[in-house]
C-alpha positions in Angstrom: -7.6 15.5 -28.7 -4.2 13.9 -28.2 -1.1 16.3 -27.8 0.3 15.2 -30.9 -2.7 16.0 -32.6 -3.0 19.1 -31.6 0.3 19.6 -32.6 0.0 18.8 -36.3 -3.4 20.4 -36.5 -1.6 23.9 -35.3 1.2 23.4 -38.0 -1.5 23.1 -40.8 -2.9 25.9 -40.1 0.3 27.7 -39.9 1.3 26.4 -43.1 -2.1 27.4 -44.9 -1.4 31.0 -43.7 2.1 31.5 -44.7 0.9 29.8 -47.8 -1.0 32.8 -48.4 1.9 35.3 -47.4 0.5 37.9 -50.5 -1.5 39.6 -47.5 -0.2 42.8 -46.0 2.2 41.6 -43.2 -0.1 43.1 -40.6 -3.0 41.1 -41.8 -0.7 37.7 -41.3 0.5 39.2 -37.8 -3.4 39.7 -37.0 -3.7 36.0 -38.5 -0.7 34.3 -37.0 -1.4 35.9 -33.8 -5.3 34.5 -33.6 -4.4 31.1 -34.7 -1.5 31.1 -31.5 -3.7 32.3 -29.2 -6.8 30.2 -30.4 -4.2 26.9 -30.1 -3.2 28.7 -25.7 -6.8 28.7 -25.4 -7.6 25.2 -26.1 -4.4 24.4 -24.3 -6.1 25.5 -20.7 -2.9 26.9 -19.7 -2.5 29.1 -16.6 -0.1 31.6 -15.3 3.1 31.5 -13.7 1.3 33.1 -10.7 -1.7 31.2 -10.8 0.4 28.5 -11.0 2.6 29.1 -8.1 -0.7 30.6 -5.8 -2.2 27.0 -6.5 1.2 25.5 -5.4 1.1 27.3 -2.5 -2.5 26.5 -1.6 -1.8 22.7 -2.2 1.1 22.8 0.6 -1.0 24.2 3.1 -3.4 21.6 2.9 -1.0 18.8 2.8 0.7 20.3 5.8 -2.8 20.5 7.4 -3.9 17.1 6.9 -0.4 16.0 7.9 -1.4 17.3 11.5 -4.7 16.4 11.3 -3.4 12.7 10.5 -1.2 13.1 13.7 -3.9 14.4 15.5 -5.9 11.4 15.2 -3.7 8.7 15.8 -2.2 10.4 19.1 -6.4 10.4 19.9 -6.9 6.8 18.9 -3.5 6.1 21.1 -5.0 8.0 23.7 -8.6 5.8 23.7 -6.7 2.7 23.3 -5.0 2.9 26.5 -8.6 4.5 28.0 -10.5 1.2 27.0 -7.1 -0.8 28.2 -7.2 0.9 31.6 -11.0 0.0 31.6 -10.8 -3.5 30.8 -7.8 -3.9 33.8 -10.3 -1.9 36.0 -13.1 -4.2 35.4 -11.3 -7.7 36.0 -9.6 -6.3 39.4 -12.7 -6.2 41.0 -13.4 -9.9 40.6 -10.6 -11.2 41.1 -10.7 -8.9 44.6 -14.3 -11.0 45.1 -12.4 -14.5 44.6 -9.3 -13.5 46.6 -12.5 -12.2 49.5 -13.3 -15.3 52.1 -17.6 -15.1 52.7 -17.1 -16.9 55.7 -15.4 -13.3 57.1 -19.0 -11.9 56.3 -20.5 -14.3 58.1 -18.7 -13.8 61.3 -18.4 -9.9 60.7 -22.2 -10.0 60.7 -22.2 -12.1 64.1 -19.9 -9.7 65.9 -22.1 -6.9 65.1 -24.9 -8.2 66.8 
């Protein structure tokens, strides 16, 4: 039901019962104050305080997953430069094997002898 609905539904039904105001005025204040609180009820409403605990609740978490979020990127950071140091670690030892003359073996293994 759309707000403005609501709206003119609760008038209505406060009109029909001023309409009959011949009742004894505490039978309209029992009336009036059923139809108010029927029309908070389908409202959902909540308190001030359940309001405000809810708040409360709701920046905690954000302020959580804010250093949860920082959390994980310093770790992906962190792994990043891991796998970069890797990858440098594993093309050094080639490079070493190019740089290496095989002839030196060769002789190395004659001296030994």
């Amino acid at each position: 039901m759309s707000r403005n609905d609501f709206i003119s539904r609760f008038a209505q039904q406060l009109g029909e019962r001023l309409q009959d105001a011949s009742h004894a005025p505490e039978e309209l204040q029992k009336s009036m104050q059923h139809l108010v609180r029927g029309a908070v009820d389908r409202l959902e409403l909540v308190s001030r305080e359940d309001f405000d605990i809810l708040m409360e609740v709701l920046q905690r978490t954000r302020r959580r997953v804010e250093a949860l979020e920082r959390q994980v990127t310093a770790l992906e950071a962190s792994l990043a430069e891991r796998d970069a140091g890797a990858s440098v670690s594993k093309t050094l030892p080639g490079a070493m094997q190019e740089d290496h003359d095989p002839a030196e073996d060769a002789g190395a293994g004659e001296a030994s002898r």
